[in-house]
C-alpha positions in Angstrom: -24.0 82.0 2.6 -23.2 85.8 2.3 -19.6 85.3 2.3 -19.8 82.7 -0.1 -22.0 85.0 -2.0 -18.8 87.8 -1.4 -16.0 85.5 -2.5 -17.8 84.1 -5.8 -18.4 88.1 -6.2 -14.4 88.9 -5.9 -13.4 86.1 -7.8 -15.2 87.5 -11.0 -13.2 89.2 -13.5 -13.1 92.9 -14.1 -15.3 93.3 -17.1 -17.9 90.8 -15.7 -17.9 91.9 -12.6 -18.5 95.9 -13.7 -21.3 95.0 -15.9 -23.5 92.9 -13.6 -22.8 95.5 -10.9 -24.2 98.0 -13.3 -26.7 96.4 -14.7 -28.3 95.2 -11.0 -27.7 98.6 -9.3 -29.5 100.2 -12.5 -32.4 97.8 -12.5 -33.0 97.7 -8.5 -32.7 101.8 -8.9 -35.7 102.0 -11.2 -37.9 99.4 -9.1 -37.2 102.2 -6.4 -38.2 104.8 -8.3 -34.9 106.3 -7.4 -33.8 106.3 -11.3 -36.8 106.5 -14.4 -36.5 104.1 -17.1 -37.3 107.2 -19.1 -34.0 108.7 -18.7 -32.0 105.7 -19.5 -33.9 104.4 -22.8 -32.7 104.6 -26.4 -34.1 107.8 -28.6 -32.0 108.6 -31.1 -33.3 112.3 -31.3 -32.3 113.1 -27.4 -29.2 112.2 -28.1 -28.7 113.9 -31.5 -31.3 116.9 -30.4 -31.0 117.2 -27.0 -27.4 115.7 -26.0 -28.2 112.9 -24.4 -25.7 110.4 -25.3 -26.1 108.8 -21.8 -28.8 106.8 -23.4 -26.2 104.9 -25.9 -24.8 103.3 -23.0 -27.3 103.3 -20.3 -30.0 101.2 -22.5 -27.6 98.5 -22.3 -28.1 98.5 -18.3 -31.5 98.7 -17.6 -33.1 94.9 -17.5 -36.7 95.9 -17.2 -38.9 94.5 -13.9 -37.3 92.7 -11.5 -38.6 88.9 -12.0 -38.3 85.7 -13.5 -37.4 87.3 -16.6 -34.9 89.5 -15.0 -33.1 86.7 -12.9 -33.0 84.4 -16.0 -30.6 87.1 -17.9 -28.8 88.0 -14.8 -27.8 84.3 -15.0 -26.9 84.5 -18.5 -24.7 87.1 -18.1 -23.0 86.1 -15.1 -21.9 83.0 -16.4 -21.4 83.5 -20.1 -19.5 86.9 -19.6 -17.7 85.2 -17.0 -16.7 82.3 -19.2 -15.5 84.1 -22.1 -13.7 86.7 -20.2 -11.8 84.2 -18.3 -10.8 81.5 -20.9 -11.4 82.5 -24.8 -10.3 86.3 -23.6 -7.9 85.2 -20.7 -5.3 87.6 -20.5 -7.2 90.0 -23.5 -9.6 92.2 -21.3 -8.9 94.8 -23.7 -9.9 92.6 -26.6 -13.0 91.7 -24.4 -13.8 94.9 -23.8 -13.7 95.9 -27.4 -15.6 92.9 -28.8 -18.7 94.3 -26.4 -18.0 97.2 -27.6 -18.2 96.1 -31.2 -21.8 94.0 -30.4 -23.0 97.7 -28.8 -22.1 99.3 -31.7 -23.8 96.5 -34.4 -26.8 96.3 -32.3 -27.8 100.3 -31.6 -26.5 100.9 -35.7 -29.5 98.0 -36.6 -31.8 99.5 -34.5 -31.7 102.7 -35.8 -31.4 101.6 -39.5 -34.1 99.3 -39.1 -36.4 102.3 -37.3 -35.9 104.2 -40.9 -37.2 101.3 -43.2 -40.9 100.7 -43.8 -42.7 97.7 -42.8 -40.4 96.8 -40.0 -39.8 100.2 -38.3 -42.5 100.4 -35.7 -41.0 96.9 -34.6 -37.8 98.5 -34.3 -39.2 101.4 -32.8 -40.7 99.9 -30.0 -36.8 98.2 -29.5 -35.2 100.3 -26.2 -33.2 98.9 -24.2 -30.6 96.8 -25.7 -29.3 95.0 -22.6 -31.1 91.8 -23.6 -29.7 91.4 -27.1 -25.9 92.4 -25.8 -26.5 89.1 -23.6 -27.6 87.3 -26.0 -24.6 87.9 -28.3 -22.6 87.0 -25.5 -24.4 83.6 -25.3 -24.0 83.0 -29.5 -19.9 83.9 -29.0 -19.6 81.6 -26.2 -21.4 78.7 -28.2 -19.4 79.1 -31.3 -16.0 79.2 -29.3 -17.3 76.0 -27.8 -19.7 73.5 -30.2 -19.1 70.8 -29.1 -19.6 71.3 -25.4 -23.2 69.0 -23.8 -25.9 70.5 -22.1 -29.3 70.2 -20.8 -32.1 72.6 -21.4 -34.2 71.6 -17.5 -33.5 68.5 -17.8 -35.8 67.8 -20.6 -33.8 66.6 -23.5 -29.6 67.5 -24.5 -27.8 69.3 -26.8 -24.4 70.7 -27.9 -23.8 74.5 -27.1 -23.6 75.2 -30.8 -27.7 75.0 -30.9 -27.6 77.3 -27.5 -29.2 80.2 -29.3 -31.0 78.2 -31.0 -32.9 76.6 -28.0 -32.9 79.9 -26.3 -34.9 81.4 -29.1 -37.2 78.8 -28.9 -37.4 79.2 -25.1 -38.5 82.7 -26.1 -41.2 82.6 -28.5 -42.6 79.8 -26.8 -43.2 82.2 -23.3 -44.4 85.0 -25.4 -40.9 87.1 -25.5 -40.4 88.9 -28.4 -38.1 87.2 -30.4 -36.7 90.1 -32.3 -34.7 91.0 -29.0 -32.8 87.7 -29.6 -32.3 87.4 -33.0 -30.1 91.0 -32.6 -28.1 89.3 -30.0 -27.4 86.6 -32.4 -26.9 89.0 -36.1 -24.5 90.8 -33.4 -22.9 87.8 -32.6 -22.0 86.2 -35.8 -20.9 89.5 -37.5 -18.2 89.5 -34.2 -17.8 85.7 -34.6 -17.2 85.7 -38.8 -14.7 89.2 -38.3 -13.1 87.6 -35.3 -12.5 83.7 -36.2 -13.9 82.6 -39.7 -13.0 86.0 -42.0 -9.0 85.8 -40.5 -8.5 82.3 -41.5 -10.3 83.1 -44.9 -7.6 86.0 -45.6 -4.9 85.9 -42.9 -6.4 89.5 -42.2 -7.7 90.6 -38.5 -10.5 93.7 -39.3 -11.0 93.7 -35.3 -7.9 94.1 -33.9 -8.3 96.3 -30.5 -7.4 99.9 -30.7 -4.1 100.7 -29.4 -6.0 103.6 -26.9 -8.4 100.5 -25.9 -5.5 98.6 -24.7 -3.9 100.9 -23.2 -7.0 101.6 -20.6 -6.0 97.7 -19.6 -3.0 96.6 -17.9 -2.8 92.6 -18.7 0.3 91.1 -17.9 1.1 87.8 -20.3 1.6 84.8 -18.7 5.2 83.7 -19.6 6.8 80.3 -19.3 10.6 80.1 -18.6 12.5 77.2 -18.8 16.0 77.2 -17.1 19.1 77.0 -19.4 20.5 73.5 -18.4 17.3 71.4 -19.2 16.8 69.3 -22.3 14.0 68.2 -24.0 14.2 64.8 -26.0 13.0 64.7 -29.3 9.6 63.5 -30.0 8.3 60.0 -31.0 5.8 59.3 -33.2 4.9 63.1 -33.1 3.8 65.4 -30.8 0.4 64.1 -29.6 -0.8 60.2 -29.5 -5.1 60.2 -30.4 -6.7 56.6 -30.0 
């Protein structure tokens, strides 16, 4: 069991496997007591104040109480980091990295915004630790790369992927989970989703293309095809692809 454990472990790709690592070592450190929560939150005036910018990337680790609740998004981000890192950003890890990068950004930008307008900032303000919603977006990305894919929600009734966040949500407000966690994930998600794959074909213009010093912190060697000089292909019939 612990070597299977070890090998599925391994097998996980770089991104994936460096953010669950993170994100378990930093949540089992403050169930020890060994790290406080209070040093990893998000305050905008210890970081501006004070010089704490830590906190912009360490709220993003910490996964509060080890539970349920804490095993459920370990799940989620296992598997849906793992997905899209291995086939929608296969071969990109530098594009990978930079579209959670990107949903970091959009997420702690709304949640300070939203802490300065009246009527909704004390629900904002009480909004630290983004780890959650950076899952969540995760979740929306992967469902809009892949619509059209079934699933079951506990066996209780089926569903496409595209209505993923949707059901999630649901999941959420129905066990008493604030929903405002997961409607971030999913305002982070879209914005990366229209910018990424609806705005592009709109205007044959990329806004998100990866840095050139992101890329270059990734060595990812494209996969190339040859085909040997002395074979012929014949011409196609009918067209490329048959669909019945």
């Amino acid at each position: 069991m612990a070597q299977a454990v070890e090998e599925w472990y391994k097998q996980m790709p770089i991104i994936t496997r460096s953010y669950l690592t993170a994100a378990i070592v930093t949540t089992i450190g403050c169930s020890l007591d060994i790290i406080s929560p209070y040093d990893l939150y998000l305050n905008p005036k210890l970081v501006v104040d004070h010089y704490q910018i830590w906190r912009i990337i360490t709220n993003f680790l910490y996964f509060r109480k080890m539970d349920l609740d804490f095993l459920f998004h370990m799940f989620f981000l296992a598997r849906y980091c793992k997905l899209l890192e291995e086939n929608s950003f296969r071969g990109r890890t530098a594009d990978f990295f930079y579209m959670l990068l990107f949903g970091a950004t959009v997420l702690t930008g709304i949640v300070l915004i939203g802490g300065m307008i009246p009527y909704v900032s004390e629900s904002f303000a009480k909004i630290i630790f983004l780890s959650n919603s950076l899952t969540f977006m995760m979740v929306y990305v992967w469902s809009k790369q892949n619509p059209y894919i079934h699933m079951s929600f506990l066996g209780l009734f089926t569903f496409t992927a595209a209505y993923l966040p949707w059901v999630l949500l649901g999941f959420s407000v129905l066990v008493g989970a604030s929903a405002w966690v997961d409607l971030l994930g999913m305002i982070a998600g879209h914005a990366y989703y229209f910018l990424e794959d609806v705005y592009p074909r709109m205007t044959a213009r990329r806004p998100l293309r990866t840095p050139a010093f992101i890329k270059a912190l990734f060595a990812d060697d494209p996969v190339v095809a040859a085909r040997p000089d002395d074979v012929r292909f014949a011409a196609p019939q009918g067209g490329p692809f048959q669909m019945n």
